[in-house]
N, C-alpha and C positions, 0 to 999 in steps of 0.2 A: 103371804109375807115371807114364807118360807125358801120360797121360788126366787123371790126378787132381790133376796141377802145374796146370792150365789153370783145371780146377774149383775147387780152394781158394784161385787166384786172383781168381776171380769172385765168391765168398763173401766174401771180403775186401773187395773193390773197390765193393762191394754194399752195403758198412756206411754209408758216408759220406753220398750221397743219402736213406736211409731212415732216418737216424736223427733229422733234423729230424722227418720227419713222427711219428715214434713218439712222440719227444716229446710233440710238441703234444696226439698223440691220448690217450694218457697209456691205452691199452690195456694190461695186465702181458701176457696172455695173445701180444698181437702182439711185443711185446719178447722174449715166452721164442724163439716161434716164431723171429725172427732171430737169436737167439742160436744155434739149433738150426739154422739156415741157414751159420749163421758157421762151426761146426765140421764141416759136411758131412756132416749127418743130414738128408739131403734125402724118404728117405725118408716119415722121421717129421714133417718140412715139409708133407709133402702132403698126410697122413694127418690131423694134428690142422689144420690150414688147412681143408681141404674139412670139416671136424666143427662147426669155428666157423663158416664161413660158412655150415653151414646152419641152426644153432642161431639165426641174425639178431641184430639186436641192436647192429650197427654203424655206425657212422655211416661215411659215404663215403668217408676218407681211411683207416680201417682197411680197408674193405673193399678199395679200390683196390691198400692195400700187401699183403695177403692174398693175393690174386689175382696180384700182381706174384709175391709169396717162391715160389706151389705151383707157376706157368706157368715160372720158370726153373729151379726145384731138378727138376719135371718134364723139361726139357730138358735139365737136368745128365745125368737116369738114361736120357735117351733115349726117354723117353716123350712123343713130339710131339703125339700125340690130346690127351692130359691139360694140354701145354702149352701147344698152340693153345687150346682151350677156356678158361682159366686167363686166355690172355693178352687173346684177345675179351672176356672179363666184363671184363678191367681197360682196354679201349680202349672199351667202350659206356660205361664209366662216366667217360672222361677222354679223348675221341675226339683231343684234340692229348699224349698222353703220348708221352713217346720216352726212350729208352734213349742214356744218355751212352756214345759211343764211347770217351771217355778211360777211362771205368772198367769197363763192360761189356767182356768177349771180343767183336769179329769176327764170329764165328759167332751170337749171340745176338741180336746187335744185326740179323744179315741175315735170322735169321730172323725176329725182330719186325717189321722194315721190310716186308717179302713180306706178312707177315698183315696190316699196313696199307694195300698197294696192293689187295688180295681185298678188304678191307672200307671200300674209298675210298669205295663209293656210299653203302653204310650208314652209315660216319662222317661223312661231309656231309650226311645227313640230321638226325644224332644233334647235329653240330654248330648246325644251323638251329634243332632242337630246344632245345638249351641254352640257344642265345642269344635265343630266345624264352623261354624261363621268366626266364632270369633278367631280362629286360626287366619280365615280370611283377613277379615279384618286388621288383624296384627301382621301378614304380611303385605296389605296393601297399603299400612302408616310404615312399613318397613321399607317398602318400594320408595313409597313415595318419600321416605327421608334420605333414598341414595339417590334417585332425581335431585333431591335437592342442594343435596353434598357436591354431584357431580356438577350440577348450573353452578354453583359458588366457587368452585374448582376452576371452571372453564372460565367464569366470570374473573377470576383475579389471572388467570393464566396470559389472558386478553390485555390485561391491563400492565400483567409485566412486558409482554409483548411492543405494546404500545409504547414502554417510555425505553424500550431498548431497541438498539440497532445492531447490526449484523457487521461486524466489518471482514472482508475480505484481504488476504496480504498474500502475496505472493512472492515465493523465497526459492532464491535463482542458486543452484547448488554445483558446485568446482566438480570435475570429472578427476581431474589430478589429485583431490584430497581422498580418494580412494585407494593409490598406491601409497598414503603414508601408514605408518606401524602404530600400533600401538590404536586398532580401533578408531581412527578419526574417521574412516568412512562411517561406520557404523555411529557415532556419534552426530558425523553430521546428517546424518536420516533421522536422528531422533529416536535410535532403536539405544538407549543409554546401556541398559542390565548387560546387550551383549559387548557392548563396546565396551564397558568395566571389565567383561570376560578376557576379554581379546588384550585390552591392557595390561590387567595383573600376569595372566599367564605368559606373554610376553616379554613382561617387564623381569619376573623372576626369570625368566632364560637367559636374558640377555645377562643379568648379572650372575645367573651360576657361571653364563662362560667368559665370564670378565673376571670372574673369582679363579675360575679352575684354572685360565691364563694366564694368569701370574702366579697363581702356585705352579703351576708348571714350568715357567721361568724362573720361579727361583728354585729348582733343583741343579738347574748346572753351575761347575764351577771353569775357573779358569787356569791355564797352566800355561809357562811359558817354556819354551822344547830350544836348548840350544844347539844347531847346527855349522855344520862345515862350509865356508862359504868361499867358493876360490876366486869371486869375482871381487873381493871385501881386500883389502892389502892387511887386514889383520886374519884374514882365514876364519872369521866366526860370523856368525849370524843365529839371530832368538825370533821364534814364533810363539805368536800366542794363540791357543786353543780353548774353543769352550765343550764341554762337556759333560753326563750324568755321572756320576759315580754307580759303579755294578751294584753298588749297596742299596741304590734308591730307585733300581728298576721297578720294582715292585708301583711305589707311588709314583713311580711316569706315568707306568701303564695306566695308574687311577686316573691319573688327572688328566690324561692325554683323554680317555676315554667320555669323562664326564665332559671336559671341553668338546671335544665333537659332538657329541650324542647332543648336550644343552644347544649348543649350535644349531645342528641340525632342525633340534624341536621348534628353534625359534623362528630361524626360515618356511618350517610347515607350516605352523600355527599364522606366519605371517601371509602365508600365498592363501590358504585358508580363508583368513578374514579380507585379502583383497578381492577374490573372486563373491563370496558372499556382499561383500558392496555392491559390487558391478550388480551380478546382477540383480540387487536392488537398486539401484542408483534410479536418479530420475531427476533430469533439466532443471525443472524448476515444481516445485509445490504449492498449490493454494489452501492456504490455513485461515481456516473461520473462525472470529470470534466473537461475543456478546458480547457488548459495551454499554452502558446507560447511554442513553442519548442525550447530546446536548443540552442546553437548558437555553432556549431561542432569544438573540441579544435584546437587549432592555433599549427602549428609544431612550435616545438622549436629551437630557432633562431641558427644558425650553429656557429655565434660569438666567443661565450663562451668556446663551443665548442672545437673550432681552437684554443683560447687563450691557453686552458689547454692542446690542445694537442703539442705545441710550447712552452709551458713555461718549464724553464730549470728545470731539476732533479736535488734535494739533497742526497747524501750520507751522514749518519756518520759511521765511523769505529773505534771500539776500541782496540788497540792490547800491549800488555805486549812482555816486552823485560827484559831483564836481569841488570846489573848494577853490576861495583866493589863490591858497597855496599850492593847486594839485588836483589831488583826486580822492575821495573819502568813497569810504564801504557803510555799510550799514545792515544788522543783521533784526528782523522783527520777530518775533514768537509770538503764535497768539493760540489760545487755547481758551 
């Protein structure tokens, strides 16, 4: 009696861990078996367990719980041969499984422990084992989800493909719009950033020397110089003179300076950007582009069609007839 409290403790304590997994596996044959565990038919545990696992057929988590129910109902009846053997299939198959001490008896759990220090070398192999397949395995759902990324990829690439067309244009370009200023060559290649270049700095030359121009012109003044004139019957004669005053040499020289110099820059900058067209320049360019493709015309509706060919015909006729008096017309309509 003493023996059998401990054991249909262990049957009991055994339900709660195992019942998730039965669940899942959704085996009837593994569920009778623990039920048959439950009530202390350990015999009959061992006996239909070893029949089913040799029959195959299971997927891992039955077999695992199999081998768990016949390795302890085996040690329940004191059969350690049948229960070490039982318990080794269920640690090759699950090298880190262990046995809850809170629900497990003492005794089952020391001996489980002991057959995992005997089988440390082989379960660290089994372990390197495992964690290499599944390595595999995680890169071959990995592979095989960029296969599948890439087919879905290509598959809609095909289909933009499909509703889009390519259109070709070919743009016939002035050879003369490369000696104008201000970057039009370069704009008309489509090279925009340099052409912006070519224009501001351009632009600001032209107008420092349109600035310094007329500051330069307006430093002189005018004077009128009267002279001796013997061809005059009054003897006089006035010229008029322009000229700097000595006072404003200083800002001649400024501005005469920055007016050439700005000049100058602007002619360089200009021969510059005309040779840089040239020799990009080029006849004509063909430019591609993507376009949805049409949408293919809709047959016209037969409706209309029917109406006109069902709707009634008009006649008019006009015919002359004679008269006592003459000559009469006559006009018919008929529809």
């Amino acid at each position: 009696m003493s023996r059998r409290l401990p054991l249909l403790l262990t049957a009991l304590m055994l339900l709660a861990p195992a019942a998730t997994r039965a669940q899942d596996a959704g085996d009837p044959e593994v569920a009778a078996l623990r039920a048959s565990f439950e009530y202390g038919k350990y015999a009959e545990v061992m006996d239909r367990a070893g029949s089913r696992i040799d029959r195959g057929g299971l997927d891992e988590d039955d077999l695992a719980e199999l081998h768990k129910l016949a390795g302890l109902a085996a040690f329940n009846l004191g059969r350690t041969d049948d229960a070490r053997r039982h318990l080794r299939a269920l640690l090759r198959l699950d090298p880190d499984f262990s046995l809850d001490p809170f629900v497990v008896p003492p005794p089952a759990v020391a001996f489980f422990d002991t057959l995992k220090e005997d089988m440390d070398t082989e379960l660290d192999f089994l372990r390197q084992e495992r964690r290499l397949r599944q390595e595999r395995e995680k890169a071959e759902a990995e592979r095989r989800e960029r296969e599948r990324l890439e087919a879905e990829v290509q598959r809609r690439r095909a289909e933009e493909l499909a509703s889009q067309v390519t259109v070709r244009t070919v743009e016939k370009r002035s050879f003369l719009v490369n000696f104008v200023p201000f970057g039009a060559g370069q704009f008309q290649q489509g090279r925009n950033s340099l052409g912006i270049v070519f224009a501001a700095t351009e632009g600001v030359l032209a107008v420092t020397s349109i600035i310094s121009f007329f500051a330069y012109e307006g430093l002189f003044e005018e004077r009128t110089i009267d002279l001796d004139n013997v061809l005059d019957p009054d003897g006089r004669a006035s010229v008029t003179v322009r000229y700097i005053p000595t006072s404003r040499a200083q800002q001649r020289d400024a501005w005469q300076l920055l007016k050439l110099s700005s000049a100058a820059g602007f002619y360089a900058i200009y021969a510059v950007g005309v040779v840089d067209a040239l020799f990009h320049h080029e006849d004509q360019v063909v430019r591609s582009t993507v376009e949805p493709r049409a949408a293919p015309p809709t047959a016209p509706s037969s409706r209309p069609t029917s109406a006109r060919a069902t709707a009634p015909k008009t006649y008019t006729r006009v015919g002359l007839y004679p008269t006592p008096g003459g000559l009469g017309a006559g006009l018919t309509l008929s529809f």
